[in-house]
BAKE-235299 format. One line per field, with one value per residue (C-alpha): residue in three letters; chain; x, y, z. Coordinates in Angstrom, 3 decimals. Example, Ala and Ser with C-alpha at 12.3 -4.5 7.8 and 13.67 -1.06 7.14 Angstrom:
residuo: Ala, Ser;
cadena: A, A;
east: 12.300, 13.670;
north: -4.500, -1.060;
up: 7.800, 7.140;
***
This chain:
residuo: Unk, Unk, Unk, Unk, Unk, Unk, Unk, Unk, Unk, Unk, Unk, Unk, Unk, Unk, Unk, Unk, Unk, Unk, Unk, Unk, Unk, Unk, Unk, Unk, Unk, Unk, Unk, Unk, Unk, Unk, Unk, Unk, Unk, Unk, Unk, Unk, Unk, Unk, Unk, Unk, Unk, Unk, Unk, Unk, Unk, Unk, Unk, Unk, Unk, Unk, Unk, Unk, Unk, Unk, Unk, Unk, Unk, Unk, Unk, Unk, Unk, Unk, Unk, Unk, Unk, Unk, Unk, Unk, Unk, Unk, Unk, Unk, Unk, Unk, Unk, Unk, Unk, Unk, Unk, Unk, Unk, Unk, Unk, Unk, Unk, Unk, Unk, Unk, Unk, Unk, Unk, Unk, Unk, Unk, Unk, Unk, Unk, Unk, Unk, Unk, Unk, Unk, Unk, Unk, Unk, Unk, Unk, Unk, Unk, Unk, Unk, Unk, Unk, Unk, Unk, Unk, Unk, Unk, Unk, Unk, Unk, Unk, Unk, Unk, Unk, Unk, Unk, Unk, Unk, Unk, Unk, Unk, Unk, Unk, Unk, Unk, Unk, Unk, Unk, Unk, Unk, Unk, Unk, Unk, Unk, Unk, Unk, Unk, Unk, Unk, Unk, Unk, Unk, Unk, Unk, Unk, Unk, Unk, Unk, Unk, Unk, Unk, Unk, Unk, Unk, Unk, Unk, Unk, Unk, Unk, Unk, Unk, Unk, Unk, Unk, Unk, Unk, Unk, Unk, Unk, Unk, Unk, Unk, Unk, Unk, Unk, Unk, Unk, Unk, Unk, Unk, Unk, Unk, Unk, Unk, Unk, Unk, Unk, Unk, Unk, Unk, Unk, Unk, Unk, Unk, Unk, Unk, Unk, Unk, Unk, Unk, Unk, Unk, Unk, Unk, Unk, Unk, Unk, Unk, Unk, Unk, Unk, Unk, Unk, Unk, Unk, Unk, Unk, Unk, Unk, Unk, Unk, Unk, Unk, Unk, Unk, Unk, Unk, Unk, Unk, Unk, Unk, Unk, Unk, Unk, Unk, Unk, Unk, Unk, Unk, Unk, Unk, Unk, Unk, Unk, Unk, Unk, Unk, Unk, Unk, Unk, Unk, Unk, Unk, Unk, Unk, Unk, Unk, Unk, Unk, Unk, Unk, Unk, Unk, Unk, Unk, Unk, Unk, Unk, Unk, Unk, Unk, Unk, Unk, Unk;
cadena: A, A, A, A, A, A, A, A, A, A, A, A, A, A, A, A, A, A, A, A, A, A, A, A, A, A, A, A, A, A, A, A, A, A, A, A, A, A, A, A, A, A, A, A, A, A, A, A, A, A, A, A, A, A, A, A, A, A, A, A, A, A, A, A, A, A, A, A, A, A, A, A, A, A, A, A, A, A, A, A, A, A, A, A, A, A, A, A, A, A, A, A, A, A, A, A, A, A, A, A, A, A, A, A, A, A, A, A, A, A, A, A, A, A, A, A, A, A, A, A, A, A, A, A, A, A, A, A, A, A, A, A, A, A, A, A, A, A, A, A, A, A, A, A, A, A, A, A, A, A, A, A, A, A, A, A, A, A, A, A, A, A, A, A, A, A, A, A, A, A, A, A, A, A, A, A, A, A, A, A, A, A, A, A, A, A, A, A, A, A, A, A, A, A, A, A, A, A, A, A, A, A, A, A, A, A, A, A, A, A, A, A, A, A, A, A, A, A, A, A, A, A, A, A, A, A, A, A, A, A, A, A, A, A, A, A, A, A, A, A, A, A, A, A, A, A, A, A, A, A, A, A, A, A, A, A, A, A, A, A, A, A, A, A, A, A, A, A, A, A, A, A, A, A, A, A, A, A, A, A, A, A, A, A, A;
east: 253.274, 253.258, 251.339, 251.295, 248.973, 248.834, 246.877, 244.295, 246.332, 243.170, 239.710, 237.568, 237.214, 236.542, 239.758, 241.645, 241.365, 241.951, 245.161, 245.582, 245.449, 247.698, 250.151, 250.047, 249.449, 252.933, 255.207, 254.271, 254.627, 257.827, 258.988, 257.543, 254.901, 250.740, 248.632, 245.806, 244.277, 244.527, 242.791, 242.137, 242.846, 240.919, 241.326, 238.312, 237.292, 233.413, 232.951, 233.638, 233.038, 229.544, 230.004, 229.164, 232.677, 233.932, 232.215, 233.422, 237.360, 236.386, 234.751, 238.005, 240.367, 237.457, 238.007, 241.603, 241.389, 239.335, 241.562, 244.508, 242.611, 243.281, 240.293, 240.029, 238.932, 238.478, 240.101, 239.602, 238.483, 239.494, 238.543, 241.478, 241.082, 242.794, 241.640, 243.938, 243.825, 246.125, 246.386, 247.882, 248.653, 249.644, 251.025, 252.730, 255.944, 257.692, 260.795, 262.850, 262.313, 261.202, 262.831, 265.228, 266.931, 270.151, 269.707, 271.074, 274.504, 276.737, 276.511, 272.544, 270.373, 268.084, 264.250, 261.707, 258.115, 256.566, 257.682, 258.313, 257.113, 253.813, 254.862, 255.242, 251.880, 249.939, 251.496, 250.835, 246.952, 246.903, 247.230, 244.963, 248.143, 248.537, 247.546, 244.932, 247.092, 249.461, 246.905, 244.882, 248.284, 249.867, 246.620, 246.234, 249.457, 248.828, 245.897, 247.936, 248.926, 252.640, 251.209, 252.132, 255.527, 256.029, 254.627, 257.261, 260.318, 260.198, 259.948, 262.675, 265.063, 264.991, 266.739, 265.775, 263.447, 262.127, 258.872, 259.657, 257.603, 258.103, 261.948, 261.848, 264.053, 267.565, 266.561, 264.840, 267.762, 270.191, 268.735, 269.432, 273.170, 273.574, 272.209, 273.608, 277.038, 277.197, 277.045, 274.628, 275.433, 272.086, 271.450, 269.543, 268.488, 267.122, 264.405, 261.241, 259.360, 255.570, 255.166, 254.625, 256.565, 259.532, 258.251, 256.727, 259.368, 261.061, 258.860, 259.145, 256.323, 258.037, 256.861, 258.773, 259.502, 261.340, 263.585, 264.180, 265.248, 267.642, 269.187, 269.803, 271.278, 273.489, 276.380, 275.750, 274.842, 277.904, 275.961, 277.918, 278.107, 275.846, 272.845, 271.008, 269.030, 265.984, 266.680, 268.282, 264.614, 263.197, 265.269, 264.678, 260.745, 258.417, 256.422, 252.792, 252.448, 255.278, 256.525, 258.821, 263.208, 264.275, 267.551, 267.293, 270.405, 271.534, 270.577, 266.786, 266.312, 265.196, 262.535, 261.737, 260.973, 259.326, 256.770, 256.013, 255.542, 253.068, 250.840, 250.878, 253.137, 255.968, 259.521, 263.031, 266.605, 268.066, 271.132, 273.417, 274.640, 278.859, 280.764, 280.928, 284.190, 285.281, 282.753, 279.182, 276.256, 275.658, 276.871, 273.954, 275.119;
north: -240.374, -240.789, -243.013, -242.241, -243.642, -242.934, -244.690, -242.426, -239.788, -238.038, -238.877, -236.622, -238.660, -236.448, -234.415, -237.512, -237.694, -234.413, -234.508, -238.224, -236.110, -233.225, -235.419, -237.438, -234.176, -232.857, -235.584, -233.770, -230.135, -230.882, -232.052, -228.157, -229.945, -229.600, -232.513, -233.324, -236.547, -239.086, -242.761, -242.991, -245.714, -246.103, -249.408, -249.920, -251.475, -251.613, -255.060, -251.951, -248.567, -247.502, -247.161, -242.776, -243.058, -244.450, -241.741, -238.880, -239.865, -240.340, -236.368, -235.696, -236.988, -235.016, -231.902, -231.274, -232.170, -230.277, -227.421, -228.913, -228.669, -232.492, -234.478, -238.053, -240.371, -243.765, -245.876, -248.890, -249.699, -253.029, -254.472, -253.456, -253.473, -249.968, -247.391, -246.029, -243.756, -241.928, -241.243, -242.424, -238.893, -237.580, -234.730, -232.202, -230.595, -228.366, -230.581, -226.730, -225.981, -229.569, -230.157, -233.305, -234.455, -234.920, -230.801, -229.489, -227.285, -225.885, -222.557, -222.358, -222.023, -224.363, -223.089, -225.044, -223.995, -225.670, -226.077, -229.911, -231.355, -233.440, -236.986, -236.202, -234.154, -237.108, -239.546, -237.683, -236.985, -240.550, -241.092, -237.619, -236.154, -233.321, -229.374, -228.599, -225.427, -227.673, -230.250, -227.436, -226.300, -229.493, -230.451, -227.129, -227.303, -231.004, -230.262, -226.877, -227.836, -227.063, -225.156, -221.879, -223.195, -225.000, -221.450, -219.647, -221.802, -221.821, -218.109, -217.618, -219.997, -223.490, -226.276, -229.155, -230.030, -232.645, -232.672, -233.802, -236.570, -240.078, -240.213, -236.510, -233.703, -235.544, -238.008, -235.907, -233.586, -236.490, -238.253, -234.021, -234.600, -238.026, -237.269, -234.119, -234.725, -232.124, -231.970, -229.876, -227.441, -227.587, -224.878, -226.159, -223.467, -221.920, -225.083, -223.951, -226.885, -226.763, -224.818, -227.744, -230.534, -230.199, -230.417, -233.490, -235.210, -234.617, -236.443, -239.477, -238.914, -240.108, -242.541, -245.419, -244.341, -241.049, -243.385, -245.430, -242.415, -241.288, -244.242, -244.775, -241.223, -241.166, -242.584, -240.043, -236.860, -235.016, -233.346, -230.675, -231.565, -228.529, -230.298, -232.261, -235.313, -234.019, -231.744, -234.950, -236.434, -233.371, -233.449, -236.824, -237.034, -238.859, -235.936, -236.200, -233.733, -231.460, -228.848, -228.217, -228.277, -226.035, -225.420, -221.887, -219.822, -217.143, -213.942, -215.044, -216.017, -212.873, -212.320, -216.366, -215.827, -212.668, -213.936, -216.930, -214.985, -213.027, -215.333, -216.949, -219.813, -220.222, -219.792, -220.686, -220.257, -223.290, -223.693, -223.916, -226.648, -226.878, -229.207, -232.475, -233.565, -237.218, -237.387, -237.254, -235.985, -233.293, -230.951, -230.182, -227.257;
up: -1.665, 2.007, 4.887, 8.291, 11.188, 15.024, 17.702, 19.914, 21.629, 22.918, 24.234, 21.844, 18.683, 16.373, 17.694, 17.561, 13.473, 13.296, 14.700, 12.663, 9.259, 10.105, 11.083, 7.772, 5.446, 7.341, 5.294, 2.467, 3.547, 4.981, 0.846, 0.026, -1.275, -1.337, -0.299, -2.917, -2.619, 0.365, 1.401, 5.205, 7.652, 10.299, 12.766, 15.276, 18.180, 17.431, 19.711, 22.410, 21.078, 20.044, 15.825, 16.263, 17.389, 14.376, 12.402, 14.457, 14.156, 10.075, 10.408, 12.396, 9.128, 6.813, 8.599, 8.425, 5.233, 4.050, 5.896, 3.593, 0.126, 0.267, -0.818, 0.662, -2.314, -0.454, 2.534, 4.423, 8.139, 10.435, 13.240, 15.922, 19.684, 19.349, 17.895, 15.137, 12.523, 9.429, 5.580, 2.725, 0.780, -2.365, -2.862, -5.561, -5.489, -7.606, -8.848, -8.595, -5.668, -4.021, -0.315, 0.237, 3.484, 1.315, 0.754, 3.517, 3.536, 5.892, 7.005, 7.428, 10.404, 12.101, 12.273, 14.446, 13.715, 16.596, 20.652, 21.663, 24.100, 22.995, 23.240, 27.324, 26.856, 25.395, 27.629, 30.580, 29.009, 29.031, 32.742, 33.811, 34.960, 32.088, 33.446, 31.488, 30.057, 28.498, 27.310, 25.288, 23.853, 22.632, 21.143, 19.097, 17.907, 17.001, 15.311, 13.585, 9.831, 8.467, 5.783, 6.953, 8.207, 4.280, 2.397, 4.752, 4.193, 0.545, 0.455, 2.497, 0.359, 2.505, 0.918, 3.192, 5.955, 7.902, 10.416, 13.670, 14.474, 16.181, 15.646, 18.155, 17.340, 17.677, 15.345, 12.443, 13.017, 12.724, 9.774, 7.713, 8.784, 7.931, 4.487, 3.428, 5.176, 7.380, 11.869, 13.226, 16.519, 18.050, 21.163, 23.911, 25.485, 22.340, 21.767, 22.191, 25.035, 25.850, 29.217, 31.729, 29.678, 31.685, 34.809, 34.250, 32.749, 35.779, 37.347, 34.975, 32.495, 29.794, 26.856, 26.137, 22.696, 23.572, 26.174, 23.497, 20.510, 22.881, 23.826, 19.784, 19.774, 22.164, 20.032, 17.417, 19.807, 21.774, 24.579, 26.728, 30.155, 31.325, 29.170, 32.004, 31.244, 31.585, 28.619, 26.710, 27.042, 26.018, 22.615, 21.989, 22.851, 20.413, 19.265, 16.889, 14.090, 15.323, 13.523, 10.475, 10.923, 8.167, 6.971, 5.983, 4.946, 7.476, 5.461, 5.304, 8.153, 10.116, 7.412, 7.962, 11.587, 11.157, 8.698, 10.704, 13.646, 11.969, 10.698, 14.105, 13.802, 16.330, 14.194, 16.868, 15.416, 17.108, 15.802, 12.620, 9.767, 9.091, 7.000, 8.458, 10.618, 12.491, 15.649, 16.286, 13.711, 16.721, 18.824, 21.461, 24.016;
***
């Protein structure tokens, strides 16, 4: 059982729940689990916003959904001067095979299923600064579920996974180590970002939340000194219904990224698991 809820990253209502339920449904897909029933949350401003709105952002959460095989049995709607939106999910996992953060062992690979870069994409959407290129991209993957990414990583032998979400990529990344005891070697240069994100971090669009993940990190990340600090932000940016981390061993994981590939999903081999030594939880190069 899992809740998750997310205030308006988008204009579009109806896109806005939409991307509100994949990002709840993920919790469960990144356990190897299957979402089946789930109770909606919606909070509303409707001294300010016309009540169609209110009904488009529920048809939003409906949608994906119904995209999931997840039925949504009930929920509850407040008054709240900003609009905000999520499920409470459950889900079923096969206790064999069932992912846990604790899981993860040394010698596997790191797989991302989904580029970064969406917490600068929705902040800069926020202040009509976003190219319209990146905008449509970070909102299709937002709205993408980790189905395909969860149906892929069990096949290919994953032991643990996390979806990288509000905490960004260090910090998912960081809570696998810290539970299975092991440090993580993390390539850079391998990360897939959002075409655009960069640039405009560069520039400063950057939410306060990302700022703030790395800023917690930095004590447990060892970042070469050819990693600039644009790319730290990057790694540490607040994303919404990113993709799957899996820790795959290294034999599968051709036939991981191949599969994932194609059935359309983005698959990145961005670095590798070993035993844990004295120092930080990662080595980022």
């Amino acid at each position: 059982m899992t809740i998750d809820v997310v205030t308006a990253m988008v204009d579009d209502p109806r896109i806005f729940g939409a991307i509100a339920a994949a990002n709840s449904v993920s919790d469960v897909y990144a356990m190897a689990g299957l979402p089946m029933v789930a109770l909606s949350f919606i909070g509303f401003p409707s001294d300010q916003l016309p009540i169609e709105v209110l009904g488009e952002i529920a048809a939003g959460l409906r949608d994906t959904c119904e995209r999931a095989g997840c039925a949504i049995v009930g929920g509850h709607t407040i008054v709240d001067p900003e609009p905000k939106a999520g499920l409470a999910v459950t889900g079923t996992a096969d206790r064999a095979v069932v992912w846990s953060q604790r899981a993860a062992l040394p010698g596997q690979l790191l797989v991302l299923t989904k580029p970064i870069g969406t917490g600068i994409a929705v902040q800069a959407m926020k202040g009509e600064r976003c190219p319209p290129l990146l905008a449509e991209r970070a909102i299709a993957s937002m709205m993408m579920l980790n189905r395909v990414a969860r149906d892929a990583g069990l096949a290919a032998g994953a032991t643990s996974a996390t979806d990288v979400t509000g905490f960004g990529l260090l910090g998912h990344l960081g809570n696998i180590c810290d539970a299975s005891s092991v440090r993580a070697n993390l390539v850079s240069s391998q990360v897939p970002v959002f075409e655009g994100a960069r640039e405009l971090a560069q520039l400063g669009v950057v939410p306060g939340g990302s700022k703030r993940n790395l800023k917690f990190m930095e004590a447990l990340v060892d970042f070469a000194d050819a990693v600039d600090d644009t790319t730290r932000l990057l790694l540490a940016d607040a994303q919404t219904s990113g993709g799957l981390l899996l820790c795959v061993p290294a034999a599968n994981v051709a036939a991981l990224v191949a599969r994932l590939t194609g059935e359309g999903a983005s698959a990145a081999v961005i670095g590798e698991l070993e035993a844990r030594k004295d120092g930080p939880l990662i080595r980022v190069t």
